[in-house]
N, C-alpha and C positions, 0 to 999 in steps of 0.2 A: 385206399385203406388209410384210417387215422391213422398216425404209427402209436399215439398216444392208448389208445382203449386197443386198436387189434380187432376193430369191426372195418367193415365194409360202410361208407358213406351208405345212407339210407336202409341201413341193416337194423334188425328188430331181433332183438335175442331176450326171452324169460320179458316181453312187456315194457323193454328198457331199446329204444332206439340211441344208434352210434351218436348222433346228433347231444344227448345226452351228457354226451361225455367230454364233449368240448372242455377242456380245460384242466381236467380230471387226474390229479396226481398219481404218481408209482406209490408199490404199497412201501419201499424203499423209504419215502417222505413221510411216512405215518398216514396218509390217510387213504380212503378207501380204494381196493382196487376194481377194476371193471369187472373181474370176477366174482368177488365177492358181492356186491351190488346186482349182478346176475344171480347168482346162488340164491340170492334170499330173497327176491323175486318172484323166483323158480319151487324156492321151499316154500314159501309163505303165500303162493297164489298172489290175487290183483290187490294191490295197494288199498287197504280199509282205511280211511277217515274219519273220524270222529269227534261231531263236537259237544264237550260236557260242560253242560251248565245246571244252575241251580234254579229254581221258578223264580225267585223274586231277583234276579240280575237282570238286571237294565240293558243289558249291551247285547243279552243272546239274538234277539232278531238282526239287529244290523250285524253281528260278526258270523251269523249264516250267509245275508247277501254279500258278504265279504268276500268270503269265503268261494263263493258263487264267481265273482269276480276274479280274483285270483286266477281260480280254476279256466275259466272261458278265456281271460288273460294269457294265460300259457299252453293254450291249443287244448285243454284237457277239461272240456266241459260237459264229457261223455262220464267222467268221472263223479261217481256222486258220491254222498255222505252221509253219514248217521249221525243222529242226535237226540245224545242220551241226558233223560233227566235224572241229574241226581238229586234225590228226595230224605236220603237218612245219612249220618255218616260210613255206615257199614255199604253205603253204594259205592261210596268213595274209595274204600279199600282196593288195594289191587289195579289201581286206575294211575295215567297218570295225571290225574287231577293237582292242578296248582291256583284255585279259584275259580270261577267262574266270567269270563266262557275258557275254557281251556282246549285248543284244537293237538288231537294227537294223528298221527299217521304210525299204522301198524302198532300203535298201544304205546308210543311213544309222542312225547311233550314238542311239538317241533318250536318250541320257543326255550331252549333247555335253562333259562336263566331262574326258571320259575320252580319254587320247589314242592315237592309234591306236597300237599294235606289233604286231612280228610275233614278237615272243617269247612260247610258251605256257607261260603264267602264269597265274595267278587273278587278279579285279580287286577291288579296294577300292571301297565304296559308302560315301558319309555318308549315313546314314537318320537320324530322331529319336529313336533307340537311341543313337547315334554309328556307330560301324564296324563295317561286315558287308559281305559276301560276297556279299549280294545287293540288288535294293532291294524296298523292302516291296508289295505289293499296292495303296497309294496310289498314291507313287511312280511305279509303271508306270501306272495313274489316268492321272495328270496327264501323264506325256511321253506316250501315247498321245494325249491331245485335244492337248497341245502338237506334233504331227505330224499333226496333222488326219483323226483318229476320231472 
């Protein structure tokens, strides 16, 4: 048993396995706890994806096989994605759209630096290049387990 999460090694609860939880602070610390990360899971069904881009951004096809990568990267390439174009600014409403491509998980920005608009634009990335158009294959790595994959 972790003593950290309170799962059994190779346990599956609400779609989130113990494995998961490697490292995973008390709710004590501020951040999330195994509970709550189960609960909304549990409330919210399987993890939605989605990527929102605009037709004329340059970056939406490669930050789908990105995206692809990442996923197959972290064991989780059963998991697919949606992608949505936005066409007017009233599509953008309501989204967390922060340029184009913008990937969210559960309707949330997993790159939270970006701020939301509803103007279709491209969006600016700092990667370890400096500035690009998208973010690199790590990158999406990291905000995907930083979202709880």
């Amino acid at each position: 048993m972790d003593e950290m999460s309170g799962l059994a090694a190779g346990s599956n609860v609400g779609g989130i396995s113990a494995s998961q939880f490697q490292g995973t602070e008390t709710p004590e610390s501020g951040s999330h706890s195994v509970l709550n990360l189960v609960r909304q899971r549990m409330d919210h069904g399987p993890m939605r994806i989605e990527l929102l881009h605009i037709a004329e951004c340059p970056n939406s096809a490669e930050a789908g096989l990105r995206l692809e990568m990442a996923l197959t990267a972290l064991g989780h390439s059963d998991i697919g994605y949606r992608t949505r174009l936005l066409e007017s600014q009233a599509d953008a409403v309501g989204t967390a759209f922060a340029g184009s491509p913008t990937i969210t998980v559960d309707g949330t920005d997993i790159f939270p630096n970006g701020a939301p608009t509803s103007d279709l634009a491209c969006r600016i990335y700092m990667n370890p290049g400096g500035i690009a158009g998208l973010p690199t294959v790590e990158q999406l790595k990291e905000a995907f387990r930083d979202n709880g994959l």
